[in-house]
C-alpha positions in Angstrom: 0.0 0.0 0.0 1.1 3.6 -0.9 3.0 4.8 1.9 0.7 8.0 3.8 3.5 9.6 5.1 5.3 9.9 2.0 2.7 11.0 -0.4 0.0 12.0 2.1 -1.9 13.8 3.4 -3.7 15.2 0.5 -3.0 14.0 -3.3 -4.0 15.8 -6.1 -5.5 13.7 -9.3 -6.0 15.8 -12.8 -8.5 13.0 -14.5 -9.6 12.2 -11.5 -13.3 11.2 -12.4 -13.1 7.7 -14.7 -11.2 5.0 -15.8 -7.4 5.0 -14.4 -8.3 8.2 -12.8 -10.7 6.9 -10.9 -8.9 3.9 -9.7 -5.7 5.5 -8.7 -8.6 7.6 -6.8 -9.9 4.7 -4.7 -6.6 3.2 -4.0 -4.8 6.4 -2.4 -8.2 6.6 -0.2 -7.7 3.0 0.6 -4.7 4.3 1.8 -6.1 7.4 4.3 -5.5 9.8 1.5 -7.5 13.0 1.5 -8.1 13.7 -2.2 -8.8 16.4 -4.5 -10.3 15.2 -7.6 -10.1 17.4 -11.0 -12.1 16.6 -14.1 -14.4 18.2 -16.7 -17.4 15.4 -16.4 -19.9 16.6 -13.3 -21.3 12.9 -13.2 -18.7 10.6 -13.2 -16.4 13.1 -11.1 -19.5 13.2 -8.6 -19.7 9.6 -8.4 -15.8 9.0 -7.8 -16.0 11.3 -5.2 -19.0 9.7 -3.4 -17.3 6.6 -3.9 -13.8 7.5 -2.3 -15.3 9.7 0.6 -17.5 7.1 1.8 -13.8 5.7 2.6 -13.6 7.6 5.2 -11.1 10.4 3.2 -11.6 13.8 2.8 -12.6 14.9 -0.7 -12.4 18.1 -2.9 -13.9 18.3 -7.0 -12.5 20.8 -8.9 -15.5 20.5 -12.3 -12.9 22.2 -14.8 -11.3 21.9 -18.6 -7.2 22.4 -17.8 -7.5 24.0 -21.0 -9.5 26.9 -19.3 -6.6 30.0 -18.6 -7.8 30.2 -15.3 -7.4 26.6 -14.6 -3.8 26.4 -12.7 -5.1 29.3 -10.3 -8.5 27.6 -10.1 -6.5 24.5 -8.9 -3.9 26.1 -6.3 -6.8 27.9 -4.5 -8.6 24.5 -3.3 -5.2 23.3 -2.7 -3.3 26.4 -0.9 -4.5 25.2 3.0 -3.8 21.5 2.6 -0.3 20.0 2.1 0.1 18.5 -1.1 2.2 14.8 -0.8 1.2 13.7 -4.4 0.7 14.9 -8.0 -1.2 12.3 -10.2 -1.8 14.1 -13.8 -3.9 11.8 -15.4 -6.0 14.3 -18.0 -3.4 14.2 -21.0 -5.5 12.7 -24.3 -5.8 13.0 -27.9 -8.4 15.8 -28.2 -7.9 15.9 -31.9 -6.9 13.9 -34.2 -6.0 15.1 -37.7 -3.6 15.2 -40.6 -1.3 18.2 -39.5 -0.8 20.1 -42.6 -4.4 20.5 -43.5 -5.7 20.9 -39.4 -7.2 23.9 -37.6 -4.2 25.1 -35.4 -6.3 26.3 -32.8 -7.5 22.4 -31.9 -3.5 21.5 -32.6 -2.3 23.9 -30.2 -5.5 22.5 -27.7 -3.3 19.3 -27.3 -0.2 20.6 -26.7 -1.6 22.7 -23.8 -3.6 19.9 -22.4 -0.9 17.9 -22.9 2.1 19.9 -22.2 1.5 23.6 -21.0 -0.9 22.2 -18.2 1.0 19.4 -16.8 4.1 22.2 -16.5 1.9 24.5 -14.6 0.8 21.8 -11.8 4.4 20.0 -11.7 5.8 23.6 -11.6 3.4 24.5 -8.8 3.0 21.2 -6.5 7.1 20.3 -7.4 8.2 23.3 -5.5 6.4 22.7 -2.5 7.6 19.4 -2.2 10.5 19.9 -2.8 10.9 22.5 0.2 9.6 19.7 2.3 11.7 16.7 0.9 9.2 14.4 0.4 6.2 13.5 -2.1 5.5 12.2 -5.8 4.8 13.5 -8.9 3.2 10.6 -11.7 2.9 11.8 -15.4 0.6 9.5 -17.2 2.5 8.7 -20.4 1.3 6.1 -23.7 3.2 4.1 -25.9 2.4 6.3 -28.3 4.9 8.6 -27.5 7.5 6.3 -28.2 7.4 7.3 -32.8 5.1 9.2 -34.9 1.8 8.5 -35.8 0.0 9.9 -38.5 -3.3 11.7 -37.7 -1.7 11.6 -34.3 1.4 13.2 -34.6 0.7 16.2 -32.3 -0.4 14.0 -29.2 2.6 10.9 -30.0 4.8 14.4 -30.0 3.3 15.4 -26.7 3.9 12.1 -25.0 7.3 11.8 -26.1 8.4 15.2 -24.4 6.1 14.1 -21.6 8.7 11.2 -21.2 12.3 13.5 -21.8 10.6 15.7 -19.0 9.7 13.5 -17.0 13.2 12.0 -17.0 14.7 15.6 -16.3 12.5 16.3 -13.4 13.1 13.3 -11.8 17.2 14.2 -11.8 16.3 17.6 -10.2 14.1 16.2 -7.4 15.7 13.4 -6.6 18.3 14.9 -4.0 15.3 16.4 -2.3 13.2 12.9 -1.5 10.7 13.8 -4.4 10.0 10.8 -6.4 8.8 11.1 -10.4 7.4 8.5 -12.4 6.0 8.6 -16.1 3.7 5.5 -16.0 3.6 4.4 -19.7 0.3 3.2 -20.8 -0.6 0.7 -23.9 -4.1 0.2 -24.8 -6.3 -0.2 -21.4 -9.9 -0.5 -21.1 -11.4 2.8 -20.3 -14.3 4.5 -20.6 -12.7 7.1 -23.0 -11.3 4.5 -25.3 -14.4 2.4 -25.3 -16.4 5.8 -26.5 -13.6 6.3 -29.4 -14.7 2.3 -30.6 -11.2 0.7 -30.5 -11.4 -2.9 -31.5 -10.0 -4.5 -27.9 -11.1 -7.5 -28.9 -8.4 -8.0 -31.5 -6.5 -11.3 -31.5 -2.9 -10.9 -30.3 -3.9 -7.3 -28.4 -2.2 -6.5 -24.7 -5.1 -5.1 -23.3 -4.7 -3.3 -19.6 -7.6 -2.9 -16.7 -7.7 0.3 -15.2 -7.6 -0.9 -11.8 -4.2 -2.8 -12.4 -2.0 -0.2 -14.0 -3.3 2.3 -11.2 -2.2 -0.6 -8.5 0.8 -1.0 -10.6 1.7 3.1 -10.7 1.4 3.4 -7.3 3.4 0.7 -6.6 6.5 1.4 -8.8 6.4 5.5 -7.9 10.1 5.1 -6.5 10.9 3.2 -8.7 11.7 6.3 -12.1 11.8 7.9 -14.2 9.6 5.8 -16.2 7.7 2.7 -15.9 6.2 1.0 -18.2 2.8 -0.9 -17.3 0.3 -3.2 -18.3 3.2 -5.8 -19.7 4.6 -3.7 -22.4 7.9 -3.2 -21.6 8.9 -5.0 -24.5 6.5 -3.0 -26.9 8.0 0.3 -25.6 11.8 -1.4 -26.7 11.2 -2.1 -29.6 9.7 1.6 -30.4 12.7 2.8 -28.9 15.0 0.5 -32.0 16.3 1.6 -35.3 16.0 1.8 -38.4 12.9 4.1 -37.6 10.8 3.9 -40.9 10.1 0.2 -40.9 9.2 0.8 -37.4 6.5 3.1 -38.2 5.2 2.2 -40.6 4.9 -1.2 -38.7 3.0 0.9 -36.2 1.2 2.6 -38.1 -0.7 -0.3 -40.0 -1.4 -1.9 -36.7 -2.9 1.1 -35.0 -5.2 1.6 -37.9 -6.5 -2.2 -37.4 -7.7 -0.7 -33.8 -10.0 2.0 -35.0 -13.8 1.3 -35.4 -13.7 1.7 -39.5 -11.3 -0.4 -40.3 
């Protein structure tokens, strides 16, 4: 079990309301975790937080789009008068997919600051606190994704790839200080998000993660960084990482499009 006096008493969760969110949610409660939960869904992040309070935790929702200006503020003024053990940004995804040349920038630049810009803000923010109290965690929810390009995708496999090299940074810089950061790497795992976008999980051959066992998984590898890979796809991510790059992916590419609804 996560260890309270590490990453307690309060953890913050940015996709806090379903799927991996929401279990990383009930297990830091099952810990004695106080919580603050941040999503953009009213229901499901109302439901979470029922859930986890009944625990026996304290619980804060913070209903809000990271892509809002206002949105760092928004969430260091639920969080100024409680201490702040544990960072869990979990809201990164691929809000639009499109071929870059011909795609609106506005909805390009959208995942880059949901993906980028806003996970800076709350490491910069909740980092510096604990790093002045020489203890707590800091998780970046990463994909295999960000291991090559992808077309349609190339913004968000971008993303995830600087996701990772930061990650990796940030964890040299806190280290000295008893701040532990982790980029959990995620394959394909059976959420709620996923299941809307109609990926075919039932192909033969596909790794396919539960939500409750990559969050179990996180939590229990957070010393253990700069960057795990879950869900049994270590091998996956190594092979990403190989040369020579355009047999690689292009490989990745024709399997990727065997996972969307339309093929």
């Amino acid at each position: 079990m996560i260890d309270k006096s590490v990453y307690g008493p309060w953890a913050v969760v940015a996709g806090g309301s379903e799927g991996v969110g929401a279990s990383f949610a009930h297990r830091l409660a099952d810990a004695g975790i106080n919580l603050v939960l941040v999503a953009r869904k009213p229901g499901p992040l109302r439901q979470t937080a029922d859930e986890v309070r009944a625990k026996g935790v304290e619980v804060r929702t913070l209903e809000l789009d990271l892509l809002d200006p206002g949105a760092a503020a928004s969430i260091r003024k639920v969080t100024d008068d409680v201490e702040v053990g544990l960072l869990i940004f979990n809201a990164g995804a691929n809000s639009y997919g499109h071929e870059f040349v011909s795609s609106d920038l506005d909805r390009v630049q959208g995942v880059i600051d949901l993906n980028i810009t806003a996970q800076l803000a709350l490491s910069h923010h909740f980092g510096a606190s604990m790093k002045e109290r020489g203890r707590g965690g800091i998780m970046l929810v990463g994909s295999l994704s960000g291991y090559l390009g992808q077309a349609q995708i190339s913004i968000y496999s971008a993303a995830k790839a600087f996701n990772r090299v930061f990650a990796e940074g940030l964890w040299l810089e806190l280290e000295p200080y008893g701040v532990h950061v982790l980029e959990l790497v995620l394959g394909v795992t059976r959420t709620p998000a996923m299941e809307r976008a109609g990926l075919r999980m039932d192909l033969p051959g596909l790794r396919v993660a539960e939500p409750d066992d990559v969050a179990e998984e996180g939590l229990a590898h957070l010393a253990d960084g700069p960057v795990w890979v879950a869900g049994g796809n270590q091998a996956a991510a190594e092979k990403r990482s190989g040369f020579p790059r355009a047999g690689l992916v292009r490989g990745a590419h024709e399997a990727s499009r065997r996972l969307l609804p339309s093929s």
